[in-house]
Backbone as ProteinMPNN parsed JSONL, in Angstrom:
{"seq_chain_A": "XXXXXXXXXXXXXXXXXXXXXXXXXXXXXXXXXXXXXXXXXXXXXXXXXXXXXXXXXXXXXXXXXXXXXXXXXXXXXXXXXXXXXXXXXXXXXXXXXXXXXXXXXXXXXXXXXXXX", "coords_chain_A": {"N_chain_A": [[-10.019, 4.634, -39.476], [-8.85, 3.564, -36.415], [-7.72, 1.033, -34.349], [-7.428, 0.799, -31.03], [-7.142, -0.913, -28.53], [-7.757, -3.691, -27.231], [-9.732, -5.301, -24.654], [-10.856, -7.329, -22.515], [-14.082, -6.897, -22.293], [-14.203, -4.04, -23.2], [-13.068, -2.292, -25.818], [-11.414, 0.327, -27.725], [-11.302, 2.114, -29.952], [-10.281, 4.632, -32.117], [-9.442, 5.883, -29.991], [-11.842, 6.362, -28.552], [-13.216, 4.854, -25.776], [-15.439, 1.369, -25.711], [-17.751, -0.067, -23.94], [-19.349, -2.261, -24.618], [-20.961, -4.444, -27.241], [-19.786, -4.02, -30.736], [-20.856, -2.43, -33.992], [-19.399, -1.857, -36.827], [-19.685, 0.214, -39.541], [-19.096, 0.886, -42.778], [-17.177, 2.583, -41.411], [-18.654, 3.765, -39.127], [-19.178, 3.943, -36.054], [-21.57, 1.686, -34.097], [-23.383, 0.639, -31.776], [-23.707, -2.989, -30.821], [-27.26, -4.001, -31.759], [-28.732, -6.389, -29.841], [-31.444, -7.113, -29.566], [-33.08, -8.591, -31.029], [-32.097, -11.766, -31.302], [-32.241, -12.43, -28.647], [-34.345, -14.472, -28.06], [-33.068, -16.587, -28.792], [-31.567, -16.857, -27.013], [-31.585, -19.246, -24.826], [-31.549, -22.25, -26.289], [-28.956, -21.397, -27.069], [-27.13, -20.717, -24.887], [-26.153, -18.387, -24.473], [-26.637, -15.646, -25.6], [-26.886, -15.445, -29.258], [-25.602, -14.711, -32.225], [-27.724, -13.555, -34.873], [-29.582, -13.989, -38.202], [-31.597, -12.076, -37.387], [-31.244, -9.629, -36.529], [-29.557, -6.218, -36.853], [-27.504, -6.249, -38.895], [-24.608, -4.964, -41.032], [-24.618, -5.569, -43.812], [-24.003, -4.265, -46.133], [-21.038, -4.667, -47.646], [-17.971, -6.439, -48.659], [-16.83, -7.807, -47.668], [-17.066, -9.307, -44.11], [-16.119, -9.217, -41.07], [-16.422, -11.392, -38.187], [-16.49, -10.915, -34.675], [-15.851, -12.748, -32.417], [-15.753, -12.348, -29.46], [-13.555, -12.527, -26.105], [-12.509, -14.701, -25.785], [-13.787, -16.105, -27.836], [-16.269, -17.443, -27.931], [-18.875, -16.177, -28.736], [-21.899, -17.944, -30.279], [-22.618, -18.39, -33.902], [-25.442, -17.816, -35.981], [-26.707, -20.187, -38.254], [-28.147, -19.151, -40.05], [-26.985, -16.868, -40.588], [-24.878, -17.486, -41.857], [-25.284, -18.694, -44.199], [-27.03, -16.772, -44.95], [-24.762, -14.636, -45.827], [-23.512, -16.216, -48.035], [-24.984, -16.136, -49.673], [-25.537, -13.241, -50.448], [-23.22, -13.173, -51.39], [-20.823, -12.47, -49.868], [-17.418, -12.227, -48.14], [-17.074, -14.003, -44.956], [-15.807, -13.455, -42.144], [-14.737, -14.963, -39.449], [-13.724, -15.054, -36.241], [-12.278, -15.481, -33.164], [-12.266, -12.055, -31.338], [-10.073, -11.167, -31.091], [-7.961, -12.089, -32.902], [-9.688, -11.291, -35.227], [-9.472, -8.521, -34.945], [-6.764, -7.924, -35.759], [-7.554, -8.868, -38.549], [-8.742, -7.033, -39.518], [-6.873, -5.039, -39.588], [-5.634, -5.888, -41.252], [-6.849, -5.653, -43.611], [-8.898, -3.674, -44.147], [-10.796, -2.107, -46.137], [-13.858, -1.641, -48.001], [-14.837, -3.945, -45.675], [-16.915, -4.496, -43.219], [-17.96, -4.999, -39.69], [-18.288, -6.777, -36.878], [-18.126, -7.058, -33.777], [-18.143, -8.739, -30.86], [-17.379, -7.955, -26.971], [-16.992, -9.283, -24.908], [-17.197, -12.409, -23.1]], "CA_chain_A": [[-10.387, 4.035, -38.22], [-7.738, 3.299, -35.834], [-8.527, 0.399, -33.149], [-6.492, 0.944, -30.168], [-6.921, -1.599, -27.761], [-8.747, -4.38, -26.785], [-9.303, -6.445, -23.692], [-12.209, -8.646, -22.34], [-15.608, -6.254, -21.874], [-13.976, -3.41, -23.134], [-12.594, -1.746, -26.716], [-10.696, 1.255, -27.826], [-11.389, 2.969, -31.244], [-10.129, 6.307, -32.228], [-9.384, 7.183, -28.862], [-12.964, 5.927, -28.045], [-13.717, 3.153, -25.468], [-16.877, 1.156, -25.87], [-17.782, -1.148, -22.927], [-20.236, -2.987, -25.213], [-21.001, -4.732, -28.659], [-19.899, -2.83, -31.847], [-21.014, -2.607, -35.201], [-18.683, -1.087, -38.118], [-20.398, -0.096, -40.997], [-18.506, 2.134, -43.199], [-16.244, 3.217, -40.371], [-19.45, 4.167, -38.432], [-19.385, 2.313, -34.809], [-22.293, 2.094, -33.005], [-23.908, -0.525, -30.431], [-25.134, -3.892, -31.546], [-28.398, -4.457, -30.593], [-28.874, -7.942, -30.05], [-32.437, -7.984, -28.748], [-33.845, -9.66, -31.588], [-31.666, -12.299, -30.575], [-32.165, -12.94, -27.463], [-35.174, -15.527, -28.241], [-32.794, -17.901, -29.299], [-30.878, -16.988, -26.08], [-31.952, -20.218, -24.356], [-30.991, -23.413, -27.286], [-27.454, -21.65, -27.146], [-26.53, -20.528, -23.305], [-25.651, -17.067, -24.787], [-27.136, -14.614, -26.751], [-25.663, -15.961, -30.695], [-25.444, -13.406, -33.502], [-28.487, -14.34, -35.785], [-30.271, -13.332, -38.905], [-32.483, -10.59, -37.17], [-30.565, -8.588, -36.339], [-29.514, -5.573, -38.802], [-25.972, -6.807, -39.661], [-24.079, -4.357, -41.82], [-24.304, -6.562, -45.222], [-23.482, -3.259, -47.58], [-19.802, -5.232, -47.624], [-17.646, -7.523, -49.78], [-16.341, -8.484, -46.111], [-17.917, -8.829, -43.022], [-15.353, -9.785, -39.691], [-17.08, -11.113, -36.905], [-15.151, -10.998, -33.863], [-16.547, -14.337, -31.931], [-15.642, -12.785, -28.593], [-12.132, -12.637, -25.684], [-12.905, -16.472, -25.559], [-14.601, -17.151, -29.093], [-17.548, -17.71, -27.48], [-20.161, -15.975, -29.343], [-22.345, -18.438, -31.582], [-23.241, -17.629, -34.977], [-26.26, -18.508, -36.307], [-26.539, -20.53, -39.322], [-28.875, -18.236, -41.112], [-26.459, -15.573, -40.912], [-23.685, -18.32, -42.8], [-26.07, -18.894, -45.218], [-27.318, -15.167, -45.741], [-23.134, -14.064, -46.451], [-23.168, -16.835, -49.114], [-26.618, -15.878, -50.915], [-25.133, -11.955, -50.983], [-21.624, -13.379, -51.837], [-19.994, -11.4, -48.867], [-16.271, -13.026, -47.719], [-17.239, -14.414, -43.917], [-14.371, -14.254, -41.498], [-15.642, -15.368, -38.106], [-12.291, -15.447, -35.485], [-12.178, -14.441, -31.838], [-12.035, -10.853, -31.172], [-8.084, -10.017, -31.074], [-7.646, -12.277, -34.491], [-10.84, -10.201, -35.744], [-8.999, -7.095, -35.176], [-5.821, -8.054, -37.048], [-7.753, -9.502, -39.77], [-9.278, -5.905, -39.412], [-5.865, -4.027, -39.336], [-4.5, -5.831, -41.931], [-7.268, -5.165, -44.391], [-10.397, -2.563, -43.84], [-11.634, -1.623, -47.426], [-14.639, -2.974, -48.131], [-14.869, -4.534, -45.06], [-18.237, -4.12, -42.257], [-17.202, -5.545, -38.282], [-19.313, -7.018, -35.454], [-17.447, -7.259, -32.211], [-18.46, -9.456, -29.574], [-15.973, -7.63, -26.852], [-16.937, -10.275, -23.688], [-17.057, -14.057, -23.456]], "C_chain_A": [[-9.166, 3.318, -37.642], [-8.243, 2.338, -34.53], [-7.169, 0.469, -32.21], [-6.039, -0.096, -28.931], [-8.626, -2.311, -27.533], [-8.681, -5.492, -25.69], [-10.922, -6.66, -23.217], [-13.06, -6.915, -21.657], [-15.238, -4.587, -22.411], [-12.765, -3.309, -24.851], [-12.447, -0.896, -27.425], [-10.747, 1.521, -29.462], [-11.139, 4.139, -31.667], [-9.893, 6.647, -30.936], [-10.685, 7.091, -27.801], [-12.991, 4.645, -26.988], [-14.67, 2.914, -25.38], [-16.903, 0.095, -24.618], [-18.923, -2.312, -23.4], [-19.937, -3.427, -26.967], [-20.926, -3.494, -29.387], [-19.719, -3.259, -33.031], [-20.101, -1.811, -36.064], [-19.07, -0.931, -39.202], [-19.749, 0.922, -41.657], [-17.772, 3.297, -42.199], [-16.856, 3.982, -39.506], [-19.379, 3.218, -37.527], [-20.325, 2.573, -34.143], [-22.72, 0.45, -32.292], [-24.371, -1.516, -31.195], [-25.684, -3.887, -30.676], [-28.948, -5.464, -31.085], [-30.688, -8.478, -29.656], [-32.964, -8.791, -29.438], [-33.29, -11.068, -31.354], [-31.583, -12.908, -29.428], [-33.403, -13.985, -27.521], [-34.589, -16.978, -27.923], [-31.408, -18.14, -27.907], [-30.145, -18.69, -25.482], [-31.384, -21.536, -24.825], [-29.517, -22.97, -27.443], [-26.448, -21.446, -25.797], [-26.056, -19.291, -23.416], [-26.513, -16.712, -25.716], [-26.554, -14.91, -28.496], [-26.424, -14.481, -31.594], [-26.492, -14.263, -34.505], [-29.043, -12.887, -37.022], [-31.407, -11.959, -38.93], [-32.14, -9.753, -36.784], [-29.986, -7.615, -37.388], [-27.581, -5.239, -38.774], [-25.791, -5.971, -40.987], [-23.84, -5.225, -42.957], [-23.708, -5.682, -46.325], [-22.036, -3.583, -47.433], [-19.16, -6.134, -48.691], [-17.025, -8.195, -48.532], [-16.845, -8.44, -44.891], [-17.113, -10.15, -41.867], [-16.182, -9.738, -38.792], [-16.246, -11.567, -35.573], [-15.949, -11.881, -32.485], [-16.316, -13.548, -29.707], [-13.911, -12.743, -27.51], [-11.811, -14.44, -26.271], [-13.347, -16.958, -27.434], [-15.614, -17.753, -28.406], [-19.084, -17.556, -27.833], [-20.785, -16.843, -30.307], [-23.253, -17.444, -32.52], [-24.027, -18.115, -35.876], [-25.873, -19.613, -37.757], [-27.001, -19.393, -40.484], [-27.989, -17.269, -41.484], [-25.327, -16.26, -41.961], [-24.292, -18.136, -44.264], [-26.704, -17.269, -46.039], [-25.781, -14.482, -46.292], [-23.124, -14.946, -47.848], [-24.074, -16.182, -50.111], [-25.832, -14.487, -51.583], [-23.74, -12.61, -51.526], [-20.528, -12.65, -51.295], [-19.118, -13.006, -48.228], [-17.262, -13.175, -45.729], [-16.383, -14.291, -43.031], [-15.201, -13.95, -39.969], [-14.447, -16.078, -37.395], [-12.758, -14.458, -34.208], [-11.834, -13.25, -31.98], [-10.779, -10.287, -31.286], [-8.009, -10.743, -31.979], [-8.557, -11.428, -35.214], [-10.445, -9.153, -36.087], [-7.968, -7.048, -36.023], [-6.182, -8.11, -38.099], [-8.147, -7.693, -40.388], [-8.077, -4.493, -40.221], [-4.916, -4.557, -40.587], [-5.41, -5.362, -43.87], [-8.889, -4.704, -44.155], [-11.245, -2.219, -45.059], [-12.659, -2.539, -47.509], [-15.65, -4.128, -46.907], [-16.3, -3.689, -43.571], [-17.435, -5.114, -40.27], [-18.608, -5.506, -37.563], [-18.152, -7.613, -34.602], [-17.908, -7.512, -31.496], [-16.992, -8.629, -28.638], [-16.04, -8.741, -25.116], [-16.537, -11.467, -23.999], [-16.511, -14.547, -24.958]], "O_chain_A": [[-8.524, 2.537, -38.344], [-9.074, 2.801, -33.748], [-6.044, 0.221, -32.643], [-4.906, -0.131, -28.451], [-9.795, -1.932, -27.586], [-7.853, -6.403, -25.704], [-11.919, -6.094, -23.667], [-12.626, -6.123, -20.821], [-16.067, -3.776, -21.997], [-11.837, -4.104, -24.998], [-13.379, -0.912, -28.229], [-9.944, 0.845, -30.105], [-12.119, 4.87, -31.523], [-10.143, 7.82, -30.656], [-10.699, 7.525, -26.649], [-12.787, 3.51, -27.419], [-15.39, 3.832, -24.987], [-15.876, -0.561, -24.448], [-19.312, -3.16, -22.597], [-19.077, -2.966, -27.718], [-21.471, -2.414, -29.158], [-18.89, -4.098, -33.384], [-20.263, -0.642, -35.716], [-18.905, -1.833, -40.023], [-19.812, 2.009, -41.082], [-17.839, 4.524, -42.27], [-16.199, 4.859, -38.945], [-19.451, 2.011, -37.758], [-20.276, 3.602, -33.468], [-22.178, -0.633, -32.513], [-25.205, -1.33, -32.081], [-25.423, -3.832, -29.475], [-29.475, -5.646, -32.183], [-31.12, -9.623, -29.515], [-33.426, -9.797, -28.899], [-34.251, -11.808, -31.143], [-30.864, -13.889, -29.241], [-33.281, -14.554, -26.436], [-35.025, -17.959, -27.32], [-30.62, -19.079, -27.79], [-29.015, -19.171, -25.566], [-30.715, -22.13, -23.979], [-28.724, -23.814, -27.862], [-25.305, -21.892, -25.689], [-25.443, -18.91, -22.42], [-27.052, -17.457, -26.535], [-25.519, -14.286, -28.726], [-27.363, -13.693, -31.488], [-26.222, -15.401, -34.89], [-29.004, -11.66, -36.944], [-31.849, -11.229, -39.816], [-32.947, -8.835, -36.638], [-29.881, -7.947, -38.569], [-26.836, -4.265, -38.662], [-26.567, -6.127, -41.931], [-22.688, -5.651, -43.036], [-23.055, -6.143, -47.261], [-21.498, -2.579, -46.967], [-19.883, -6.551, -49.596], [-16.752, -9.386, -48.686], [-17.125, -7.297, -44.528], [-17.327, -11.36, -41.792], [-16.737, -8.714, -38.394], [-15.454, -12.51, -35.568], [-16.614, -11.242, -31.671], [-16.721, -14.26, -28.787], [-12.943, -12.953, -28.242], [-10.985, -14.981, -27.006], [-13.137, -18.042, -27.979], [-15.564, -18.98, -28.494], [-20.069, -18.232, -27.534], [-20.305, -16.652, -31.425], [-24.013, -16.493, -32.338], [-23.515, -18.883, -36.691], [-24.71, -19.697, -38.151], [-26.382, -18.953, -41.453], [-28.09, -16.766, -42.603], [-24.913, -15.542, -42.872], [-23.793, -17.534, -45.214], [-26.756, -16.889, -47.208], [-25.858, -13.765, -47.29], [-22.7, -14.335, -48.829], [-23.753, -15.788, -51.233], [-25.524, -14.424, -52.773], [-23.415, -11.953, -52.515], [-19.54, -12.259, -51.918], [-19.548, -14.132, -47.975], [-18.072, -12.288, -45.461], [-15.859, -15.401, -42.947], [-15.956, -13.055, -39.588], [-14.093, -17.228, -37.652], [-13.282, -13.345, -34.153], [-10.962, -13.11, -32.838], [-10.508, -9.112, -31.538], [-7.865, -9.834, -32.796], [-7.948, -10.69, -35.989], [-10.737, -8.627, -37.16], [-8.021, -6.296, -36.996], [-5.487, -7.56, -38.953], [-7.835, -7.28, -41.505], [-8.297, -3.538, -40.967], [-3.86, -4.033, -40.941], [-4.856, -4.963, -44.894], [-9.845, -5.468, -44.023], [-12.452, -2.057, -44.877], [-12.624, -3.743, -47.258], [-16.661, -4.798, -47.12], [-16.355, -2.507, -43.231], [-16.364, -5.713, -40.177], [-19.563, -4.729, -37.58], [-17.435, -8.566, -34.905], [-18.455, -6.548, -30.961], [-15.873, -8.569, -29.146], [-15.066, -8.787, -24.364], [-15.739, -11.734, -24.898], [-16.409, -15.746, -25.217]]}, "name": "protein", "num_of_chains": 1, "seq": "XXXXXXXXXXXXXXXXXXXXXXXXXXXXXXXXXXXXXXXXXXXXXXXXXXXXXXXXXXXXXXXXXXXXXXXXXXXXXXXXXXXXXXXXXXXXXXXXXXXXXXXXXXXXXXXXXXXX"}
């Protein structure tokens, strides 16, 4: 998996651009879908990344990419569910996300916030 570029609402994979959230699960990318999420819309002013959602956990790493801004919140539950499995956490704006990404992939699952 080769990420090619990334800039606010918009990111480049293989040659691919996605204009939305993306999941990495075993070098599979497809869409997050946040609706379960959106409940808790309201108590954060954004949509936050929570526990109901089906978060690639089959990982020993799991990068979440917060966002251009770092803007995306992330639930607690989901802090607390990485510890229980014993999966590494790394939770950095979207262009540190990708480095962290580029500098080590094995192992490793991705959620990309690619807006706010």
């Amino acid at each position: 998996m080769r990420i090619d570029e990334f800039s606010f609402g918009r990111i480049t994979i293989d040659g691919v651009t996605y204009e939305h959230d993306v999941v990495i699960d075993h070098g599979k990318i497809g869409k997050r879908k946040k609706k379960p999420s959106k409940k808790f819309r309201a108590a954060f002013g954004h949509t936050p990344l929570s526990a109901d959602e089906e978060i690639p956990w089959s990982c020993r790493r799991l990068v979440i990419g917060t966002g251009a801004y770092g803007n995306l919140p992330i639930m607690e539950a989901v802090k607390r569910e990485a510890v229980r499995r014993e999966i590494e956490l790394v939770i950095l704006p979207t262009a540190e996300a990708l480095q962290a990404l580029r500098k080590r992939s094995t192992g490793t699952n991705a959620i990309l916030h690619v807006t706010c």
